[in-house]
Residue, then its C-alpha position, 0 to 999 in steps of 0.5 A: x694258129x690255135x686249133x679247135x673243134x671249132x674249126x672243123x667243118x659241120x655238114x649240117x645246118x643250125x636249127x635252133x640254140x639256147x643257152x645249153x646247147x646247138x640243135x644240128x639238123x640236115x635234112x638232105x641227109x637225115x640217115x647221117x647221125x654225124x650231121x643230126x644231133x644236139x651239141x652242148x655248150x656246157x655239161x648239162x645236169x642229168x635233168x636238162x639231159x632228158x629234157x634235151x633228149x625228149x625233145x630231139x627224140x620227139x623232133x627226129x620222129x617227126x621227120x622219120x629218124x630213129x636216133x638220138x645223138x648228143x655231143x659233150x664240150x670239148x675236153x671235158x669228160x662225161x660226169x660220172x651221173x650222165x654216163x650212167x644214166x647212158x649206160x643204163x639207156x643203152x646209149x653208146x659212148x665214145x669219143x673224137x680226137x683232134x689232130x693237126x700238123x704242119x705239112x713240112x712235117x709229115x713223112x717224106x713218101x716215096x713215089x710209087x709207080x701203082x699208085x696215082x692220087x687224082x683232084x676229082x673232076x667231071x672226067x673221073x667223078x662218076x669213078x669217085x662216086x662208084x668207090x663211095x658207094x661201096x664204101x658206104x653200102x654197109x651202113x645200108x643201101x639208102x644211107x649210101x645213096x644219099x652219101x652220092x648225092x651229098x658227094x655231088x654237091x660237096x663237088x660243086x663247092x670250090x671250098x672242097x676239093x675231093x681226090x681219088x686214088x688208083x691202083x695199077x688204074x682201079x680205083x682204090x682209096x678216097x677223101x674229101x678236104x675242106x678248105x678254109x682261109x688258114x687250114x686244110x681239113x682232111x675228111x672222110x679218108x679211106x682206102x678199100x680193104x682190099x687195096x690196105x697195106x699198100x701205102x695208099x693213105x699215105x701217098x693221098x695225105x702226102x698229096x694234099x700236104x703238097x697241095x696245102x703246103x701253106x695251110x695247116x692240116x687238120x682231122x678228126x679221128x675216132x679215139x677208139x680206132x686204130x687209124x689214129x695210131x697212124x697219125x700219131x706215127x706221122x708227127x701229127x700233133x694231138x689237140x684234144x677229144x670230144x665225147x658224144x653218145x648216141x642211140x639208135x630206136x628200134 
């Protein structure tokens, strides 16, 4: 099948569209800069950009946020105009990679008798939730505590399945898969640092190609991280990138 950004899942809600771009917005989470934020159809002219930008400042003061977040069309680089006009307002750049593979063709991986990989249940939620939360105390205590309740209702879809991973019984690494019709969409995958190295992220993708042995696999990777790298190592094949920008007010 032919995979696009189209097809990975948006925690969000479309708020308004025209004909330059889609206005995301979520209001059960408004900490979370990945789910509010304008997404543009086409690369717009500098002039559209500010207009664009006033508008979701103006929007995101209104309901209490202080960032501004922009997403360029896939495969297309930033003009040069835009990113300095970016640069020069202390936006961030960066850009998002997509991936995708056949499950048959990830790496065969050894059982390891430590770890065990889990479909999180109402026995063992409250442990997920747990292990969420530290992992996302860093982005500030208010940010990690409406992840929990962004987890809660992502439990209660039946087109999410979210799987924790034990090692030697604590827990130790997580993520969360969408599912859809033809794909499995791998999201929000991480081990604590303190249990890295031990092969944990491989025994928890191994268990969702086992899972989706039917589905083709599919995630977003940040293209300025290391984590990518490993994809690459694990035959999954690069589909294309996607630049987005954004700034925090003080």
């Amino acid at each position: 099948m032919h995979i696009t950004f189209e097809n990975i899942h948006k925690h969000t809600h479309l708020m308004t569209e025209n004909d330059l771009y889609q206005h995301y917005h979520f209001p059960e989470m408004l900490s979370r800069y990945d789910s509010n934020y304008i997404e543009f159809k086409t690369l717009p002219a500098l002039e559209r950009l500010k207009e664009a930008e006033r508008y979701l400042r103006n929007f995101h003061r209104k309901s209490g946020q202080k960032h501004v977040k922009f997403k360029f069309p896939a495969n297309k680089k930033v003009p040069a105009e835009l990113v300095n006009y970016l640069n020069q307002e202390n936006y961030d750049i960066g850009f998002l990679e997509l991936y995708a593979i056949n499950p048959n063709q990830f790496p065969k991986v050894k059982d390891h008798p430590d770890i065990e990989v889990q479909i999180v249940t109402e026995q063992n939620l409250k442990a997920f939730l747990a292990f969420q939360y530290q992992q996302d105390i860093m982005f500030g205590s208010n940010f990690a505590k409406q992840k929990v309740e962004l987890n809660r209702k992502i439990f209660e879809n039946p087109n999410f399945m979210q799987l924790l991973a034990l090692y030697k019984g604590t827990p130790a690494g997580a993520v969360e898969v969408i599912i859809s019709e033809e794909t499995a969409e791998i999201d929000n995958l991480g081990v604590d640092e303190a249990f890295q190295r031990k092969g944990i992220g491989s025994r928890i993708q191994k268990f969702v190609m086992d899972t989706f042995h039917d589905k083709t696999v599919i995630l977003v990777a940040d293209g300025q991280d290391t984590p990518k790298e490993m994809y690459k190592r694990q035959n999954y094949q690069y589909l294309g990138y996607q630049y987005y920008t954004q700034k925090v007010e003080d």
